[in-house]
C-alpha distance (Angstrom), angle and dihedral (degrees) to the residues before:
residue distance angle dihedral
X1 . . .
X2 3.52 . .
X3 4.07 115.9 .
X4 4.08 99.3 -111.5
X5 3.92 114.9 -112.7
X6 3.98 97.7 4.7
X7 3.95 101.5 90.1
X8 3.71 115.5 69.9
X9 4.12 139.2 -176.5
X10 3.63 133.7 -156.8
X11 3.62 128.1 -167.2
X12 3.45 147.7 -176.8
X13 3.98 138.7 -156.4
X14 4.14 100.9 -155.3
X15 3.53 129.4 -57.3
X16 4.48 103.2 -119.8
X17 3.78 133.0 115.0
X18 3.89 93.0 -71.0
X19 4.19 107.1 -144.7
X20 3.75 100.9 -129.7
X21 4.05 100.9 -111.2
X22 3.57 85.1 70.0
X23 3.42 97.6 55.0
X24 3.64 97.2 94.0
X25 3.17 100.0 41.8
X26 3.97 97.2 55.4
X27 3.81 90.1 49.9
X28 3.58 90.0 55.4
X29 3.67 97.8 45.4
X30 3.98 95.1 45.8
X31 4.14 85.2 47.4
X32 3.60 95.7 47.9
X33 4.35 93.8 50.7
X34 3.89 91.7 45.2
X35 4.34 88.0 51.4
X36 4.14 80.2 42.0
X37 3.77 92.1 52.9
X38 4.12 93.2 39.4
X39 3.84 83.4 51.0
X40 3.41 97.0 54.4
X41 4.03 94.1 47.3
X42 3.67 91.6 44.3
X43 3.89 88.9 56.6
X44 3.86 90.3 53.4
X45 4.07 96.8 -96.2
X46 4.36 110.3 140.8
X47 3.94 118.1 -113.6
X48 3.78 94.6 -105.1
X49 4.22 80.2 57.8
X50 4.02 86.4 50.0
X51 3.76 98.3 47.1
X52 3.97 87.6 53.2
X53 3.97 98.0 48.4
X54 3.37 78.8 46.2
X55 4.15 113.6 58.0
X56 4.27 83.8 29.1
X57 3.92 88.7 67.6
X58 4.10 84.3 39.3
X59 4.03 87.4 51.7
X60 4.10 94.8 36.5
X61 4.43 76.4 60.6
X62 3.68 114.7 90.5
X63 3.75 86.8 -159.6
X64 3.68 92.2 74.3
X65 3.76 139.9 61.6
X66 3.83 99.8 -102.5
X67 3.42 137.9 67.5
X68 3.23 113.7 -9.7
X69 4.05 97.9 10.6
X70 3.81 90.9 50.5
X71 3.82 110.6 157.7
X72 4.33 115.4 -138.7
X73 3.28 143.7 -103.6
X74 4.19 127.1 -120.9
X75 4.05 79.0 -95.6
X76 3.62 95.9 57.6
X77 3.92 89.7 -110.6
X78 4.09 135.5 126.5
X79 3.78 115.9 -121.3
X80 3.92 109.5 -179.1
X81 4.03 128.8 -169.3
X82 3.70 132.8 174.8
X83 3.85 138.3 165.6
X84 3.58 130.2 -141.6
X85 3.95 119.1 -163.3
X86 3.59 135.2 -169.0
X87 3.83 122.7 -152.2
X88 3.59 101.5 -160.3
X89 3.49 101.0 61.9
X90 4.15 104.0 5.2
X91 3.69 90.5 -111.7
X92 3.80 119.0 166.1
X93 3.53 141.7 -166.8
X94 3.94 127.3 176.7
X95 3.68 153.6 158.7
X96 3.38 142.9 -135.8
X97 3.61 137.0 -158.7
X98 4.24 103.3 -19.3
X99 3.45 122.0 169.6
X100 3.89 110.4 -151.5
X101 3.35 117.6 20.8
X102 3.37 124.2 123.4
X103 4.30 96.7 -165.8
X104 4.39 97.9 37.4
X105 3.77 75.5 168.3
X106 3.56 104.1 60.1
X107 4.04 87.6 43.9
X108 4.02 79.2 54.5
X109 3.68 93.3 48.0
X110 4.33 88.6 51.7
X111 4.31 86.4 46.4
X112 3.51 86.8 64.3
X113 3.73 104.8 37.5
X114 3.46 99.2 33.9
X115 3.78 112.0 38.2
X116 4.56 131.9 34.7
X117 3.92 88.1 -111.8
X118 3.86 138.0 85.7
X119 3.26 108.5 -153.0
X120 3.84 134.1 29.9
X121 4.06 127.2 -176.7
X122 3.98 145.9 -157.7
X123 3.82 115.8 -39.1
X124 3.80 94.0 9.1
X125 3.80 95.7 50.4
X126 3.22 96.4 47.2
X127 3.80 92.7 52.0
X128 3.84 87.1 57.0
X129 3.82 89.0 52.1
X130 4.38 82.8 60.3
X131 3.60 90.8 41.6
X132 3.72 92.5 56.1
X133 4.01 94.6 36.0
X134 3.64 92.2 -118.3
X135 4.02 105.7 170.3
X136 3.91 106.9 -99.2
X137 4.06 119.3 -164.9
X138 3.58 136.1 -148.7
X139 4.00 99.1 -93.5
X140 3.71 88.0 -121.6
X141 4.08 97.4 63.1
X142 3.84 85.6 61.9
X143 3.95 96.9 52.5
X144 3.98 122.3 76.7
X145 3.14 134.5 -160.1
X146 3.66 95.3 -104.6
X147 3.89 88.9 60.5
X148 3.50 88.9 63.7
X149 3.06 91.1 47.9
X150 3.94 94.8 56.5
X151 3.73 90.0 53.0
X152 2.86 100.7 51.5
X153 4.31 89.4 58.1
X154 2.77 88.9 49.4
X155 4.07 109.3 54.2
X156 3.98 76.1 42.4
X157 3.29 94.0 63.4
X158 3.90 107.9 16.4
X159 3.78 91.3 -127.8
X160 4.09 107.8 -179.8
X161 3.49 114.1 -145.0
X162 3.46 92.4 -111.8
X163 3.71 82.3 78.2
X164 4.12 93.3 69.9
X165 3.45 111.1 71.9
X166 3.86 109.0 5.0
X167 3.64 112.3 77.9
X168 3.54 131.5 56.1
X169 3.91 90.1 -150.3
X170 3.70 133.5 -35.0
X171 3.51 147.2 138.3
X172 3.89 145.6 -63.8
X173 4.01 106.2 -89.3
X174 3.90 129.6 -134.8
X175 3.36 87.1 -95.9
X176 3.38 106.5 55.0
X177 3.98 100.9 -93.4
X178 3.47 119.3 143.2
X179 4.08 110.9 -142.6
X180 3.35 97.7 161.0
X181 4.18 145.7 95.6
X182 3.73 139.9 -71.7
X183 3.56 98.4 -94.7
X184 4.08 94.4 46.2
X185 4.11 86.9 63.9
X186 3.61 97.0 39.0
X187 4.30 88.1 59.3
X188 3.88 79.6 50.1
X189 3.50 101.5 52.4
X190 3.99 121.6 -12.6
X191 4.12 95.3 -158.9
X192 3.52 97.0 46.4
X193 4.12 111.8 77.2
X194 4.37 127.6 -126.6
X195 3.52 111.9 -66.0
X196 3.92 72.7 -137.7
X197 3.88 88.6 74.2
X198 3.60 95.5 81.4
X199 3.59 112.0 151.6
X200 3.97 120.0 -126.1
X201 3.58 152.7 -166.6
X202 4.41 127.6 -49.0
X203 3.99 117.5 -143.3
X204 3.42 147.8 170.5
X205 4.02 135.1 -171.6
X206 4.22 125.7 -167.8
X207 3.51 141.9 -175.4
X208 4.12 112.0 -163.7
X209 3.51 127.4 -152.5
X210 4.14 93.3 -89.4
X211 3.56 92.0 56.3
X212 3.73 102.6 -98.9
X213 3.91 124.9 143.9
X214 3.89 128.8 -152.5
X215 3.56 139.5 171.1
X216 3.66 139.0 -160.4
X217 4.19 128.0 -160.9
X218 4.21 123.3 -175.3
X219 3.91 136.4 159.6
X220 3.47 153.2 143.4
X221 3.06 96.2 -125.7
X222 3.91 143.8 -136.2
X223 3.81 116.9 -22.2
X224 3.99 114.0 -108.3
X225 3.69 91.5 14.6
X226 3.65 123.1 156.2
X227 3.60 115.8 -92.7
X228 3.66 105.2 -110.0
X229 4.02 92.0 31.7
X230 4.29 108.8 138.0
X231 3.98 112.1 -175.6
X232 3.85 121.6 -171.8
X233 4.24 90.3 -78.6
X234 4.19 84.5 106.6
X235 3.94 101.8 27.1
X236 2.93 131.6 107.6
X237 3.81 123.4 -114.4
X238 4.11 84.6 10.8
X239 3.46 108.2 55.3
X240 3.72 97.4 34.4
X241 3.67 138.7 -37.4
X242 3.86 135.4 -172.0
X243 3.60 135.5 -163.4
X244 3.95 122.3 173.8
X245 4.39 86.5 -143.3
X246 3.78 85.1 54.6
X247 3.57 125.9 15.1
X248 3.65 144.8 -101.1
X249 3.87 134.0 -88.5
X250 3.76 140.7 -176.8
X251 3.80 116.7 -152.4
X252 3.89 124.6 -155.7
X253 4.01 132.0 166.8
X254 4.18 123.2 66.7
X255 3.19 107.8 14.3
X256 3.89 104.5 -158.7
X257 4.28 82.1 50.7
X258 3.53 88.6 50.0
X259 3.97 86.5 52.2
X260 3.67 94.7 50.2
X261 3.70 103.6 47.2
X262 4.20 93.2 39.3
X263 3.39 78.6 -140.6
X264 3.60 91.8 171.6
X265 4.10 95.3 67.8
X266 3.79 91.2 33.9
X267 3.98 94.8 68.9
X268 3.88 88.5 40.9
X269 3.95 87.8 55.3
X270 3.86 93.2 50.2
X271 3.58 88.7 50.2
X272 3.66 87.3 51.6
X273 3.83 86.8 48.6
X274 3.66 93.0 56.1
X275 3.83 105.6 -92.4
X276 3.84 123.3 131.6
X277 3.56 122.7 -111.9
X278 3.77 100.2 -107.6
X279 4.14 79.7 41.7
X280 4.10 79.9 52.2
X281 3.05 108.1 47.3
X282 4.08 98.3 33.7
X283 4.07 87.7 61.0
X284 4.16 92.7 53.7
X285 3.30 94.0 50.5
X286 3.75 95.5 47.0
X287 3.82 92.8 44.8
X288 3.95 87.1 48.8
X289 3.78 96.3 48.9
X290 4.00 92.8 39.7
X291 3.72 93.8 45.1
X292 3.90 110.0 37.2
X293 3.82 99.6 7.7
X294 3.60 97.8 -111.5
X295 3.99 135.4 150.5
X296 3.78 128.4 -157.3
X297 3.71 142.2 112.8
X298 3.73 143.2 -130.5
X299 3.89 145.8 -159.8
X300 3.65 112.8 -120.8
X301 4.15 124.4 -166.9
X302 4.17 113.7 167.2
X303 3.98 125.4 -157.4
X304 3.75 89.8 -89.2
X305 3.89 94.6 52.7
X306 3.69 102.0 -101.0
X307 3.68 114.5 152.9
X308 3.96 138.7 -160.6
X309 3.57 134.9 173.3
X310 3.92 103.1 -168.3
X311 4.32 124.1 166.6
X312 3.27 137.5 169.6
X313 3.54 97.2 -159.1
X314 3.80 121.8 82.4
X315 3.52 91.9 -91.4
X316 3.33 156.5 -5.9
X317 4.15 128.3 175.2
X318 3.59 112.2 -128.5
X319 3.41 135.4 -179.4
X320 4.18 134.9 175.7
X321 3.66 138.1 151.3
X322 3.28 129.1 -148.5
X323 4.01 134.5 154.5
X324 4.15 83.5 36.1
X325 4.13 90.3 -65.0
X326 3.48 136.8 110.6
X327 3.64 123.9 -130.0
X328 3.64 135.1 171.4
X329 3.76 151.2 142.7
X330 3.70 135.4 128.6
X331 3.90 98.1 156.3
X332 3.91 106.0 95.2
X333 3.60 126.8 25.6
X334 3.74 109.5 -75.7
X335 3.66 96.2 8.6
X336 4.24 121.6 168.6
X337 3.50 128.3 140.5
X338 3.93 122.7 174.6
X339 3.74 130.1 -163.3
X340 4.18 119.4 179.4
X341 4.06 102.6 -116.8
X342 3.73 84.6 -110.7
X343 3.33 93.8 70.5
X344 3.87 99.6 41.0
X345 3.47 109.6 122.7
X346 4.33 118.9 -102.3
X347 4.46 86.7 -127.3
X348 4.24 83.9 62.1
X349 3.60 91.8 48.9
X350 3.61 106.6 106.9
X351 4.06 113.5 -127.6
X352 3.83 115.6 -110.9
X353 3.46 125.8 -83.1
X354 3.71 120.1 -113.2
X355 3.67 109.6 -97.7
């Protein structure tokens, strides 16, 4: 049985410029998978079994990028990843481009339980998924409307996904990119949403009662992608890592910067150097945007049970609790309320899991 009030989760709902009628919704999705994960440790379950209940109530969200929200490609299809990590032993499972699964986690989770590799992709994963009976939907119950939406901006516009998460504002490009801000779009073309309102990456870090770390990664993706495109959601190092002498982290934001700087594995070695995890996860996301230009953000929890939720984006909902309260934020500059789990309202208690 887990020791009460020692383990603690973070997680985060996608670091992007956030329209504002989502705004409630995120919050309430991020709070409601870090009280699923707490749950789960407080009933005795292991962080890599937290970080799981976790992103599958993120992906089972339409709001989000994963699952069920999963943004689509240039073809008009859904290609999900997602990472699982264990900190004890640096075990990994992950998956690559799958097409209808509603839980590319738990297919990540039975990669690296269940078979001698880390990381399986497309046709091959999604023949494992059968193998192991994992449920499989009808592509179209994991689109929304506002994915079509988003494509269809997109091809309009030929926005690259460069355009998502690394400016601040801008301009439209020779070529036809649009780099810039809410407003610029909406003189363009009032029924089509901000190129800004790119959808983004679910995650989830824990540290149990016995000390271990985990992470978990997923998403659908960047709209308008190219089919076959994999950013750092399901590797290794980028996506996530975790490492019970360090810590564990969750990355989210620009995928191909993400990629580059490994950012993942760099703010688990500065915790391993010494740093705090705001300290941590400040410095990677500096060194990514200073040395390849790229924006994102990630949630950060080390082996003693520090936490940090920095971005470099405009926003990104977080949520963890830790020392049996409930904090979030990640809207607004500066943002962080706390409420003692006490006083957490019964309509953000997460319904029980099927036994």
């Amino acid at each position: 049985m887990a020791v009460e009030g020692r383990h603690v989760v973070a997680v985060h709902g996608g670091a992007w410029d956030i329209p504002e009628p989502l705004w409630e919704a995120s919050l309430t999705g991020v709070k409601l998978a870090a009280l699923r994960a707490f749950e789960v440790m407080d009933a005795g379950g292991s962080a890599v079994d937290a970080v799981e209940a976790a992103v599958v109530l993120m992906e089972e969200d339409p709001v989000f990028d994963a699952g069920r929200g999963s943004v689509l490609t240039s073809a008009g299809t859904v290609e999900g990843c997602a990472l699982i990590m264990s900190g004890s032993d640096l075990s990994t499972g992950a998956v690559a481009c799958v097409s209808n699964l509603l839980n590319p986690v738990s297919l990540a989770r039975r990669v690296m339980t269940k078979t001698p590799h880390a990381l399986l992709s497309g046709a091959g994963a999604d023949a494992f998924a059968r193998s192991e009976g994992v449920q499989q939907l009808p592509v179209e119950e994991l689109i929304t409307e506002e994915a079509r939406r988003q494509l269809a901006l997109y091809r309009k516009y030929r926005t690259t996904v460069t355009s998502l998460f690394n400016t601040e504002s801008g301009t439209v490009s020779a070529n036809g990119d649009i780099t810039g801000q809410p407003q610029q779009v909406a003189q363009q073309d009032k029924q089509l949403a901000s190129p800004q309102q790119g959808h983004d990456t679910v995650g989830c870090v824990a540290l149990d009662a016995d000390g271990h770390v985990a992470c978990a990664t997923s998403t659908g993706g960047i709209t308008n992608q190219l089919p076959g495109r994999v950013g750092d959601s399901p590797l290794v190092g980028c996506g996530g890592y975790a490492d019970d002498a360090a810590g564990a982290v969750s990355t989210t934001g620009h995928g191909e910067s993400l990629m580059k700087a490994c950012l993942a594995h760099r703010v688990t070695q500065s915790l391993r150097h010494g740093l705090s995890a705001a300290a941590a996860g400040r410095e990677a996301l500096t060194y990514m945007l200073t040395r390849v230009g790229g924006r994102g953000g990630c949630v950060v929890v080390s082996s003693s049970g520090d936490v940090a939720t920095p971005y470099t984006t405009a926003r990104m909902p977080w949520a963890y609790v830790r020392d049996r309260a409930l904090h979030w934020g990640g809207l607004v500059p500066c943002q962080h309320f706390t409420e003692a789990l006490s006083h957490v309202s019964p309509s953000l208690r997460p319904s029980p899991q099927p036994q």
